[in-house]
Wavefront OBJ file of the C-alpha trace (Angstrom):
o trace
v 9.967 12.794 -16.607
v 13.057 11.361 -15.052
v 16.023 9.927 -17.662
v 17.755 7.465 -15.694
v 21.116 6.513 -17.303
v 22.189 3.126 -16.006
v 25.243 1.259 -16.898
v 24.898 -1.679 -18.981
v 21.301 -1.195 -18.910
v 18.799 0.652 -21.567
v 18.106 4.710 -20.777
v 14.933 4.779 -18.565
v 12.723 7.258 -19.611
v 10.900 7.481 -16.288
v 7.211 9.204 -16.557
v 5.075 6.889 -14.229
v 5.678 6.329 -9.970
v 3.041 3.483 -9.100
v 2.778 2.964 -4.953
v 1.125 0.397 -3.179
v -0.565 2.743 -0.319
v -1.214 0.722 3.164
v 2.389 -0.473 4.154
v 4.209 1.866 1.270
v 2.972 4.747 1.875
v 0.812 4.427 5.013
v 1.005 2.780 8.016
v -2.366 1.463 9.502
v -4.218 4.068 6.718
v -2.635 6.961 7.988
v -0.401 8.401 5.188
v 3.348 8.649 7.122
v 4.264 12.534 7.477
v 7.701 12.370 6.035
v 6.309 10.884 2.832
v 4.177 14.170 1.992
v 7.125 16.637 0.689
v 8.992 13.798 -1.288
v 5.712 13.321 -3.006
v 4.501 16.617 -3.715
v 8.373 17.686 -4.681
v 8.175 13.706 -7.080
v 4.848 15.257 -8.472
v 6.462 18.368 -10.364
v 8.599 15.283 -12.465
v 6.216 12.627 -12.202
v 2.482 11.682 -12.766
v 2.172 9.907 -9.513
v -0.182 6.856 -9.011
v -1.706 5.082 -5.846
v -3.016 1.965 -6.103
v -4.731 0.340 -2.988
v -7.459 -2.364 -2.056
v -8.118 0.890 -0.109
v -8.416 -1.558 3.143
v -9.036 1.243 5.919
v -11.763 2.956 3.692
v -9.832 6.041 4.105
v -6.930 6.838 0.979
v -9.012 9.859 -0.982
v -8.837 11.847 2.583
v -5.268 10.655 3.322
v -3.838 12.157 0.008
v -6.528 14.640 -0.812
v -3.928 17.220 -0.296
v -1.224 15.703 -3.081
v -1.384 15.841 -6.664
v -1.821 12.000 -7.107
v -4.032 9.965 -9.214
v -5.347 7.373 -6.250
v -6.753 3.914 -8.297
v -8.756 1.695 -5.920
v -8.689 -1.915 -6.908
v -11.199 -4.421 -5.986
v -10.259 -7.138 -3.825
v -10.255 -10.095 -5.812
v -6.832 -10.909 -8.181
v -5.511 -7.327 -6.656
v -1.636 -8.489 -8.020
v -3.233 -8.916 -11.378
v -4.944 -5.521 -11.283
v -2.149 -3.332 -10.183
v 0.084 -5.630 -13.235
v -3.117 -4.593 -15.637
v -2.385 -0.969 -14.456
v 1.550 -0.613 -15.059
v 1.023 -2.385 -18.448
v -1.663 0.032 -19.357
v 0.643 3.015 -18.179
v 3.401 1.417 -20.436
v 5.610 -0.621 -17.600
v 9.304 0.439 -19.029
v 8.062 4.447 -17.944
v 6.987 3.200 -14.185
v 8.629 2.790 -11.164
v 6.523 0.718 -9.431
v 6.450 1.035 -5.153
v 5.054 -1.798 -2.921
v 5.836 -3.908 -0.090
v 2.518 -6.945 -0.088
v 2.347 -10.145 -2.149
v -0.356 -8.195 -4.373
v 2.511 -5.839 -5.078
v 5.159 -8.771 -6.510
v 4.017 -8.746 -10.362
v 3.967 -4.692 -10.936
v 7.194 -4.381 -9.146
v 8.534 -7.114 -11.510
v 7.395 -5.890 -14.838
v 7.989 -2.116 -14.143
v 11.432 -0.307 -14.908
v 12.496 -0.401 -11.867
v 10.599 -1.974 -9.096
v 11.645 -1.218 -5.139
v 10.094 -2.865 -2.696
v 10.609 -0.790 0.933
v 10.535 -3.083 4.250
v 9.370 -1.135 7.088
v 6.891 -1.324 9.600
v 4.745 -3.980 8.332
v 7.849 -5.848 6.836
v 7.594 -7.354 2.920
v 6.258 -10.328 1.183
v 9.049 -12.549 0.396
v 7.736 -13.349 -3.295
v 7.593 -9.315 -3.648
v 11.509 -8.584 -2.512
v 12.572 -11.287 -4.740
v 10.658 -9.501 -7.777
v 12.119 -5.990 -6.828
v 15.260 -4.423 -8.390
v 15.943 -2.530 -5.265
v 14.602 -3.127 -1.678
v 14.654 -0.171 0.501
v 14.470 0.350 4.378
v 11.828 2.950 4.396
v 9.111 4.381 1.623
v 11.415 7.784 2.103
v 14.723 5.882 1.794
v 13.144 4.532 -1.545
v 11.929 8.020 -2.785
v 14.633 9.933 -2.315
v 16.505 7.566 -4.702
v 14.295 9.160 -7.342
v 15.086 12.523 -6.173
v 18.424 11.494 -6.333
v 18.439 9.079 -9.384
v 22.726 8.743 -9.393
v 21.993 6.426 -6.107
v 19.866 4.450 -8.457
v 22.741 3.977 -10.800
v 24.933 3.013 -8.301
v 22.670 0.122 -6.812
v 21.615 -0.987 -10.469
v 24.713 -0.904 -12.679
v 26.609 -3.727 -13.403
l 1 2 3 4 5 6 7 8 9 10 11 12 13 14 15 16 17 18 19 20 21 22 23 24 25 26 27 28 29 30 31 32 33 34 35 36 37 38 39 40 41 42 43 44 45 46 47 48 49 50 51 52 53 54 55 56 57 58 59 60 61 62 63 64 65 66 67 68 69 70 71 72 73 74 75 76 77 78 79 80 81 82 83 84 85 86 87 88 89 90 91 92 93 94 95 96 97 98 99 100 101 102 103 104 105 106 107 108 109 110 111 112 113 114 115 116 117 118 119 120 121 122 123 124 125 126 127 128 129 130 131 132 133 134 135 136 137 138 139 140 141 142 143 144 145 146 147 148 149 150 151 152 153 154 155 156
């Protein structure tokens, strides 16, 4: 668990990271390299959750190696789904990670919800739901490793 302390805002008893995989945490399926120690160091804090579509067939092999629950969604109503999910997990203990218009309802019901814009750039509807937006999956993870740069972006 992660106790974020945020001025003018309720304690945030952290337990929950929910990512978005293909244009989070992967780039064309392929899990990006410098995302692998963040998560495994985020998994000794965190239960950490992927939730995909699953579009390149190929998640369960890309994190086989990280101590991650991986969720594959079907692809109808997929923004509903991962929303169902987050609620389910109890949304004020998630961060929720995602960059597509199926991401914009977790990210806006979750804690905190960061939306990173990187290689295959963000939904519009999603960055308006996020808390934080993010230039990189790593930029955005290392703010939980380092949860004071949180409070400075989210205070009031």
């Amino acid at each position: 668990m992660i106790e974020i302390n945020i001025p003018s805002r309720e304690k945030l008893k952290i337990n929950h990271l929910v990512c978005d995989f293909n244009g989070t945490l992967a780039v064309d399926g392929i899990l990006m390299e410098n995302i692998i120690p963040l998560l495994m160091e985020l998994s000794k804090v965190l239960k950490i959750h992927i939730i995909t579509a699953d579009t390149f067939g190929n998640v369960e092999e890309q994190t086989g190696k990280l101590t991650v629950e991986v969720v594959v969604i079907p692809s109808e109503n997929q923004d509903q789904s991962k929303l169902d999910y987050v609620k389910k997990l109890g949304a004020s203990s998630v961060i929720a990670l995602g960059n597509g218009y199926n991401d914009k309802l977790m990210l806006k019901h979750a804690a905190i919800g960061i939306c990173p814009n990187q290689t295959e750039g963000c939904s519009v509807k999603t960055l308006i739901n996020a808390d934080i937006v993010c230039s990189s999956a790593e930029d955005a993870l290392n703010l939980l490793l380092k949860p004071k740069r949180l409070m400075a972006t989210l205070r009031n």
